[in-house]
C-alpha positions in Angstrom: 10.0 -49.7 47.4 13.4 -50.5 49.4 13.8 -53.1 46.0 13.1 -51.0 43.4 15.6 -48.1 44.3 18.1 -50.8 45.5 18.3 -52.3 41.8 16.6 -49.8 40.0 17.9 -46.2 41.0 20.7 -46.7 43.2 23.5 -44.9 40.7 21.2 -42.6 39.9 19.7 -41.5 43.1 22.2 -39.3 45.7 23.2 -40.7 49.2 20.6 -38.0 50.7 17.5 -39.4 48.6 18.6 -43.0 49.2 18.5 -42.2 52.9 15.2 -39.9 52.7 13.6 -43.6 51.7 15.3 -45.9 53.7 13.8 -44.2 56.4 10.2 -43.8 54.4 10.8 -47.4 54.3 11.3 -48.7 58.0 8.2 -46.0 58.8 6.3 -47.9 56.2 7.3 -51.3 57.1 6.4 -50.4 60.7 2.9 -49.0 60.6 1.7 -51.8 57.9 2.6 -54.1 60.7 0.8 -52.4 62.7 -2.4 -51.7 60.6 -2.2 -55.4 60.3 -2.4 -56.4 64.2 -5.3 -54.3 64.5 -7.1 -55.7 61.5 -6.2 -58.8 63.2 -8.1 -57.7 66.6 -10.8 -56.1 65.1 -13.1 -59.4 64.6 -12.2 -60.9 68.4 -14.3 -57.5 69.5 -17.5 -57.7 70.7 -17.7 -54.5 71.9 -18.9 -52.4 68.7 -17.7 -48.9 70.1 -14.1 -50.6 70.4 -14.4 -52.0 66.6 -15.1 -48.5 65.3 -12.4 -46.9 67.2 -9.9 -49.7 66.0 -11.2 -49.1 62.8 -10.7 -45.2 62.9 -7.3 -46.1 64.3 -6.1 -48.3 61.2 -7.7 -45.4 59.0 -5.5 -42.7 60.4 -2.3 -44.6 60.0 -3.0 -45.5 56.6 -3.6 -42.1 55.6 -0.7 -41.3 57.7 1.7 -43.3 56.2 0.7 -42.6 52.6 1.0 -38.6 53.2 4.5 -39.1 54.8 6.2 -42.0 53.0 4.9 -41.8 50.1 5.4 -38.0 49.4 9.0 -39.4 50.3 9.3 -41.5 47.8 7.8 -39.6 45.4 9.7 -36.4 45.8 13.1 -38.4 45.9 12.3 -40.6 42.7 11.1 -37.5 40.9 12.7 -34.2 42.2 9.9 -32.7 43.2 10.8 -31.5 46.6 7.6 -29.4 46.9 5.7 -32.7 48.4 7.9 -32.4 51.2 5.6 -30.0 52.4 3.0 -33.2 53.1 5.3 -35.2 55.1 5.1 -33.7 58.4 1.3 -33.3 58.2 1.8 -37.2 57.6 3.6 -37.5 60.6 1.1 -35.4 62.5 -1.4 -37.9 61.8 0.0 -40.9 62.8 0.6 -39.4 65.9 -3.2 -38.8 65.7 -3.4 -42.5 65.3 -1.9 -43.4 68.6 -3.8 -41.2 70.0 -6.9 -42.6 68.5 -5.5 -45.9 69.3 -4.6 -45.1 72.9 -8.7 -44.0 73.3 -9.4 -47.2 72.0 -7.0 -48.9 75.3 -9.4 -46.3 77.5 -12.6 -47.8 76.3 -11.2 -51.4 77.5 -10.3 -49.9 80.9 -13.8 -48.8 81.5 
């Protein structure tokens, strides 16, 4: 995405929009890392309750990240500023995913 309004849209995009995404972006970049590392620990479980948890965590960011970057993108690219209104409801639920991920660090302490 950071590509595609660099060389595609960035004469025709204002400073604000360019910004909105370049911070869509860095949120994006970070949680796919992070969705990543726990697909990455979800096979060396043994413990099933801790796979489904880890799997409910990497669920929640992902719908997360697509509710708050991508209406982002979307509404800077296109003008539509009324999905906005999904972005912080985005951002609610990737705080929903620490939280879901920090239940998943209690199961290990039990």
């Amino acid at each position: 995405m950071a590509a595609y309004v660099d060389h595609s849209l960035s004469f025709t995009l204002a400073s604000n929009a360019r910004h909105s995404i370049s911070v869509a972006v860095r949120y994006h970049q970070l949680y796919a890392i992070v969705i990543t590392i726990i697909g990455l620990i979800i096979p060396l479980q043994a413990n099933q309750r801790m796979k489904s948890w880890f799997i409910r965590s990497a669920y929640i960011f992902i719908v997360g990240i697509l509710l708050f970057s991508f209406s982002i993108y979307i509404a800077s690219i296109t003008g539509m500023v009324g999905l906005l209104h999904a972005t912080p409801i985005g951002g609610v639920i990737l705080m929903l995913g620490w939280v879901s991920l920090l239940r998943t660090a209690l199961l290990k302490m039990k």
